[in-house]
C-alpha positions as a Markdown table, in Angstrom:
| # | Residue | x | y | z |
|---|---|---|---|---|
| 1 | Unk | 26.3 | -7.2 | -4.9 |
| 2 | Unk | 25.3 | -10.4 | -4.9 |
| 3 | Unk | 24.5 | -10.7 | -1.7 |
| 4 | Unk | 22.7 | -8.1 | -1.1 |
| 5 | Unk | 20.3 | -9.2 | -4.5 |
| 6 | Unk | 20.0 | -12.5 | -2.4 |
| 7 | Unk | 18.9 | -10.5 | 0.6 |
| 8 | Unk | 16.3 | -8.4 | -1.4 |
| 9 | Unk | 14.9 | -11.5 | -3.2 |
| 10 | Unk | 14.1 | -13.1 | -0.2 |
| 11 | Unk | 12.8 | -9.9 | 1.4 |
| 12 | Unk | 10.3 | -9.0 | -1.1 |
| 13 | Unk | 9.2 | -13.1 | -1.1 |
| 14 | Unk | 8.4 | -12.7 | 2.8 |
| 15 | Unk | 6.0 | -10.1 | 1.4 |
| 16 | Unk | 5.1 | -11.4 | -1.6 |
| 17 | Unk | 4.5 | -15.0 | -1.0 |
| 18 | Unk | 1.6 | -14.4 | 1.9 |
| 19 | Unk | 0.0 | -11.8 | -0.1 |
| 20 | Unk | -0.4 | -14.1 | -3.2 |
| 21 | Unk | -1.7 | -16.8 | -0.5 |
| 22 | Unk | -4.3 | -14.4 | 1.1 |
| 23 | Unk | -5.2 | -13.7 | -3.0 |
| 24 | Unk | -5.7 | -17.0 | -3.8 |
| 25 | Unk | -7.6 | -17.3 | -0.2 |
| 26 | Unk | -10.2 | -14.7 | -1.7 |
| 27 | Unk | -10.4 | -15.9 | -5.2 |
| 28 | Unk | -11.7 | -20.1 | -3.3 |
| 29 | Unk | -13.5 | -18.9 | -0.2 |
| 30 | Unk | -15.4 | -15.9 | -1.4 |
| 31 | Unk | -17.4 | -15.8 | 2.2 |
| 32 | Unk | -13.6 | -14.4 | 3.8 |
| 33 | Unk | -14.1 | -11.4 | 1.4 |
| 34 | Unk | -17.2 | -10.3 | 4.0 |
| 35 | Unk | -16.2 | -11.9 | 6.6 |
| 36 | Unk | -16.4 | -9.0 | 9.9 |
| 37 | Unk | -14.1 | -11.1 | 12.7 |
| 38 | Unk | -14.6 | -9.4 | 16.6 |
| 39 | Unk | -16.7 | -6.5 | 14.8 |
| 40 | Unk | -13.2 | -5.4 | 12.8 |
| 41 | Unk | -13.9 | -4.0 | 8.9 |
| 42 | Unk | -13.8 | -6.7 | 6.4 |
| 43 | Unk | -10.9 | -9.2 | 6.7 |
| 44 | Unk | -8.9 | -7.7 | 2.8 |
| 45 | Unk | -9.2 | -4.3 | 4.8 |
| 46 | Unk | -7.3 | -5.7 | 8.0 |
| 47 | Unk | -4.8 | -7.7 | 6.3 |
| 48 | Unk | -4.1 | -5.4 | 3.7 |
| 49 | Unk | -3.9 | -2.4 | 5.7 |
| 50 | Unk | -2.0 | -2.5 | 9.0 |
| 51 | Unk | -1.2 | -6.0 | 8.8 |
| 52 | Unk | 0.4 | -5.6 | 4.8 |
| 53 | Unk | 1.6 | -1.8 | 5.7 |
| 54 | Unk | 3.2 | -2.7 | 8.7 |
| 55 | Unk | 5.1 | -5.9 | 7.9 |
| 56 | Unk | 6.4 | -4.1 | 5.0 |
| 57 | Unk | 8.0 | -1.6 | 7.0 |
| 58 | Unk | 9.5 | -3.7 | 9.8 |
| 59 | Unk | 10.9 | -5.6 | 7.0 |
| 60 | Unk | 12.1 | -2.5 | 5.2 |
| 61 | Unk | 14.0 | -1.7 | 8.7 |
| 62 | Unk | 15.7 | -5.0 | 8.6 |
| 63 | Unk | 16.6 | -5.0 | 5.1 |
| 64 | Unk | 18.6 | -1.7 | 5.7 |
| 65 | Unk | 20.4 | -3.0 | 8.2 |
| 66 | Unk | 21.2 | -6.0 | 6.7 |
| 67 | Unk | 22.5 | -4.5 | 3.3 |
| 68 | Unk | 24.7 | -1.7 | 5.8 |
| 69 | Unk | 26.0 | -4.8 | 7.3 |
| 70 | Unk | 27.0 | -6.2 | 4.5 |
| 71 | Unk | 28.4 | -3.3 | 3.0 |
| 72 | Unk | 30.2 | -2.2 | 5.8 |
| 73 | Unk | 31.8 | -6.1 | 5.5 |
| 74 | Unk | 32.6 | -5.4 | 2.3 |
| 75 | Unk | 34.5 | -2.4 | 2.1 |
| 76 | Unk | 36.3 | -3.3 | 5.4 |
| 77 | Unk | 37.8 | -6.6 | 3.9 |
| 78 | Unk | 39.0 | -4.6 | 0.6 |
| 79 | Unk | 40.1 | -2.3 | 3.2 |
| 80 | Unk | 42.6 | -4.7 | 5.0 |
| 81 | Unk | 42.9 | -6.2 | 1.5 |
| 82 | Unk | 44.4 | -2.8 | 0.2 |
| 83 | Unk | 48.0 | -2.8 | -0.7 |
């Protein structure tokens, strides 16, 4: 169980982390708030949306599969370990 807490932690800090960064980018530069790069909505809208929406699921797939891993690990070495 611990691992797989370990593996969640850092998980949500992949997601977390950037976000607070881009956050703190909006509260000292307000011109990015507005800012319209290649004709695109504003910059929040396209890193919030697809980018935010997106990275969040690919790293929801890979946290699944890492916490089957490690749970298919575990029960196969109490398995063996099993009188």
């Amino acid at each position: 169980m611990r691992l797989q807490a370990r593996t969640s932690l850092r998980h949500v800090a992949v997601i977390v982390v950037p976000l607070l960064g881009f956050l703190l980018l909006l509260a000292l530069v307000p011109e990015v708030r507005s800012a319209r790069p290649f004709g695109l909505p504003p910059v929040p809208w396209v890193v919030v949306g697809p980018i935010a929406l997106f990275s969040t699921a690919a790293l929801a797939f890979l946290h699944e599969r890492r916490s089957v891993r490690i749970e298919t690990e575990w029960s196969e070495a109490h398995r063996e370990a099993a009188p």
